[in-house]
N, C-alpha and C positions, 0 to 999 in steps of 0.2 A: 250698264245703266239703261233700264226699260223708260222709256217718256217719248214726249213729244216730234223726236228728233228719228224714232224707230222705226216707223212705217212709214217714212219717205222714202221715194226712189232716189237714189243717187243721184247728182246733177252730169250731165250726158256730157258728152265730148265736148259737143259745138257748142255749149254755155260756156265750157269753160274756157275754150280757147277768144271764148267773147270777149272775158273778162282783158283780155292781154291787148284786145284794140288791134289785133294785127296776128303775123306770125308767133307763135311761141318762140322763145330763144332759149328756157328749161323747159323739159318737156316727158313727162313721165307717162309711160303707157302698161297699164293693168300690171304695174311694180307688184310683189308682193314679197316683203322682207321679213328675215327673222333672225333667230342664232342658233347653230344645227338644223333642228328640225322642226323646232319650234316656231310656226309662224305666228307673227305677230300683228301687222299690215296686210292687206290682203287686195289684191286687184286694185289698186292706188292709180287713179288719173291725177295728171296736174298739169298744168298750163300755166309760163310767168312770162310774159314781155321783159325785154331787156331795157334794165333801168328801174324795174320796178322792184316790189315791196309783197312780200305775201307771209302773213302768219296763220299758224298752226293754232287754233285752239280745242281747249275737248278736258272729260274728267283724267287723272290719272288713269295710265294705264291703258290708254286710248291707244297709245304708238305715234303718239307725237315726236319723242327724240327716236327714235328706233329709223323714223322716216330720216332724219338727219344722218344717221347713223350710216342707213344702207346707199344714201345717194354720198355719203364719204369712204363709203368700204368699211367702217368700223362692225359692219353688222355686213348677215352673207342674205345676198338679193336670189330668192327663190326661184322669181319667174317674173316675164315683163323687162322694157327696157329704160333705160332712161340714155334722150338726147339732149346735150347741151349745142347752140346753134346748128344744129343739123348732124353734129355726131352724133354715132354711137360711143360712151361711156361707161358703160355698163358697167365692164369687166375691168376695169381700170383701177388698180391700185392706189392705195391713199396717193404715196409718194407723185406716180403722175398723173393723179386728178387734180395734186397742188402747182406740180411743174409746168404741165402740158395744157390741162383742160381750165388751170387757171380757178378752181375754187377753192376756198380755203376753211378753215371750220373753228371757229370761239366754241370753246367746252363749256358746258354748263357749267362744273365744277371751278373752283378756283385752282387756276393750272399752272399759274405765276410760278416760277424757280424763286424762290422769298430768300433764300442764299445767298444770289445771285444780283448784280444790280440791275437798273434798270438797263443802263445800254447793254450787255450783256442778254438778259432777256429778250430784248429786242434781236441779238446778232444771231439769237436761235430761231430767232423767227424766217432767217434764213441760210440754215442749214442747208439747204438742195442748191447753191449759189455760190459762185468762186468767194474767197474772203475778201477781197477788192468792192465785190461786188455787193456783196452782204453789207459791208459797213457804209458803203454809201447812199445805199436803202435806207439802214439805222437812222443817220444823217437827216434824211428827207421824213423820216414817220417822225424825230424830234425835235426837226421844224416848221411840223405842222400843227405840235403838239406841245404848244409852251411848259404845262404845268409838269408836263414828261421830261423837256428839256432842263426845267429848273433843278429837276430831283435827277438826272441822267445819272450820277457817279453814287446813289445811295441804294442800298439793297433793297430789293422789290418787298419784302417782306413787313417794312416799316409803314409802308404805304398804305391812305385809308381804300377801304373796299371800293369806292368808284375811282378810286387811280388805276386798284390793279386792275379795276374792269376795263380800264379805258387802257390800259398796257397790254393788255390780251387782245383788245382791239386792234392797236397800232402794230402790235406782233404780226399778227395775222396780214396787215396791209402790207408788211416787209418784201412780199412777193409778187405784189401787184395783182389780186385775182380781180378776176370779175365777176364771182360770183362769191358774194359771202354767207355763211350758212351760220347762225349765233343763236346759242340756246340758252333759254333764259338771261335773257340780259340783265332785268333789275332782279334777280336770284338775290337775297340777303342784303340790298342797297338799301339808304335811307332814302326817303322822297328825293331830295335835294339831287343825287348822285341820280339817282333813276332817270331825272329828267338831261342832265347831263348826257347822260349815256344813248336815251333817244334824241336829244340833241345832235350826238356824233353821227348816228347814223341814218339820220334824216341829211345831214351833209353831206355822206360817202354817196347817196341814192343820185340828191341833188344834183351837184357841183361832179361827182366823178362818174355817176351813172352805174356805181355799182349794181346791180342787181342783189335780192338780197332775200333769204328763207329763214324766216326765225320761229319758234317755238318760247310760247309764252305762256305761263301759269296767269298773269297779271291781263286777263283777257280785256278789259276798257282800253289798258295801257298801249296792249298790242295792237287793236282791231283800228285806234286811233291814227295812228303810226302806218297802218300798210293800208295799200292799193287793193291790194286781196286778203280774204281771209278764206280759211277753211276749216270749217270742225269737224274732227273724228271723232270717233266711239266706234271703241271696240274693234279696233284698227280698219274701219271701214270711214270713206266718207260718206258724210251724209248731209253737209252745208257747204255750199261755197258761193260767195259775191264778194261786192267792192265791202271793205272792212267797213265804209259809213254806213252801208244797208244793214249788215250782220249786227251792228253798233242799236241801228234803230230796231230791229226783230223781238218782237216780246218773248220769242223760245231761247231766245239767246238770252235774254235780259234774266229770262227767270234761273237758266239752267247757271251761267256760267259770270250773270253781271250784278246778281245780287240784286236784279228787279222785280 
C-alpha cells in the first residue's frame, strides 16, 4: 500500500519507550519474523508498560498476526530479540513462554473444541498443570464468568459466537499469564457480543493488570480500547502513539477509519 503513511521515518526508540510512561516490561528489539525464509516483519521495535494495552492496526498482509505469531513461536523469529521484564525470550517455546514467561495467546480462529463442554474446554486450557491444579483454575475462570458457569456441563459448540469468544478467553486465563496476546477479538461477532468482549478485557487490564497485545481488523474498535497503538504496512512500522491520538490522525481516519 503506497500513501501517506510511506515516506515517514519510523518512530525511534525513545518515542516509543515514551509511550510506556517508564520501563518497558515487553520489549522487542529490531524483531524480524517470518515462516522459513520468508520474511514477513522486518526490524520491529516495540515498547508496552506493564498493565497496559497496545494494538496492531494496518491493511491486510501488513504482518500484524505473524507479529503475534513470532513473539508466541508460532512463526520462526529471524533476527532481533524480544524481552519480557528484563528476560531474554526469544528462543523459548510456545509451551514455556505459556508456563515460565507466563503469556498466553486467544487465536483468531475459532479454536473452541465444540465436542467438548465447556468445563472440559476450559481443563485444556491447562494442559501444562497437575489435574488438581488444572480443575481448580477451571473453578476460578467459572467463577468469574457467570454466563460460562451457567452453561459449564453443555458442549462448547451450542454456544453463541461471543460465549465461545469469551471461553477462549477464560481458557487462556486457566494459567494465569501476564501477558495476553488476542487476535481479532470481534472476528465474526454481532455489535452486542463485540462490546462484551472489549468489556472483558478492559477488566483483565484493569482489575488484574494484565498486559495485553492485540491485533484488530476493526481499527476505531481497537485504537478505542488501547493505550497504544501501532500501524504497520508491509511489515514495517510506520505509526505509533496513545490509540486516542492515532484515533484523532486524519491518515489514520482516511486510510484505516473510514474518514
Amino acid at each position: 500500500m503506497a500513501g501517506p503513511l510511506d515516506d515517514r521515518p519510523a518512530p525511534g526508540r525513545a518515542a516509543l519507550e515514551a509511550l510506556t510512561g517508564g520501563a518497558p516490561y515487553l520489549d522487542f528489539s529490531n524483531l524480524s519474523v517470518g515462516y522459513g525464509r520468508a520474511e514477513i516483519v522486518h526490524g520491529l521495535d516495540l515498547a508496552l508498560g506493564r498493565g497496559q494495552s497496545l494494538c496492531f492496526i494496518g491493511p491486510n498482509g501488513a504482518g500484524k498476526s505473524t507479529v503475534l505469531h513470532g513473539l508466541f513461536g508460532f512463526a520462526d523469529i529471524l533476527g532481533g530479540t524480544v524481552r519480557l521484564d528484563g528476560r531474554d525470550v526469544t528462543r523459548l517455546p510456545s509451551s514455556r513462554k505459556l508456563a515460565e514467561a507466563g503469556i498466553a495467546y486467544v487465536l483468531q480462529d475459532n479454536s473452541v473444541f465444540p465436542d467438548l463442554t465447556v468445563e472440559e474446554n476450559l481443563l485444556m486450557g491447562g494442559y501444562l498443570l497437575p489435574a488438581a491444579a488444572a480443575r481448580a483454575a477451571m473453578e476460578r475462570a467459572l467463577a468469574r464468568y457467570d454466563r460460562l458457569a451457567k452453561r459449564r456441563r453443555e458442549r462448547a459448540g451450542v454456544l453463541s459466537g461471543g460465549e465461545r469468544r469469551l471461553l477462549e478467553i477464560a481458557r487462556a486465563l486457566v494459567m494465569e499469564p501476564a501477558v495476553l496476546l488476542i487476535d481479532e477479538p470481534s472476528i465474526g461477532l454481532e455489535p452486542r457480543y463485540i462490546d462484551l468482549v472489549f468489556e472483558v478485557l478492559a477488566d483483565l487490564r484493569a482489575k488484574d493488570g494484565k498486559t495485553i497485545v492485540m491485533v484488530e481488523q476493526n481499527a476505531k474498535k481497537g485504537l478505542e480500547f488501547a493505550d497504544i497503538g501501532y500501524v504497520l504496512v508491509a511489515g514495517r512500522l510506520a505509526l505509533a502513539g496513545r490509540g486516542s491520538d492515532l484515533l484523532a490522525d486524519p491518515r489514520v481516519g482516511r486510510l484505516f477509519l473510514g474518514g
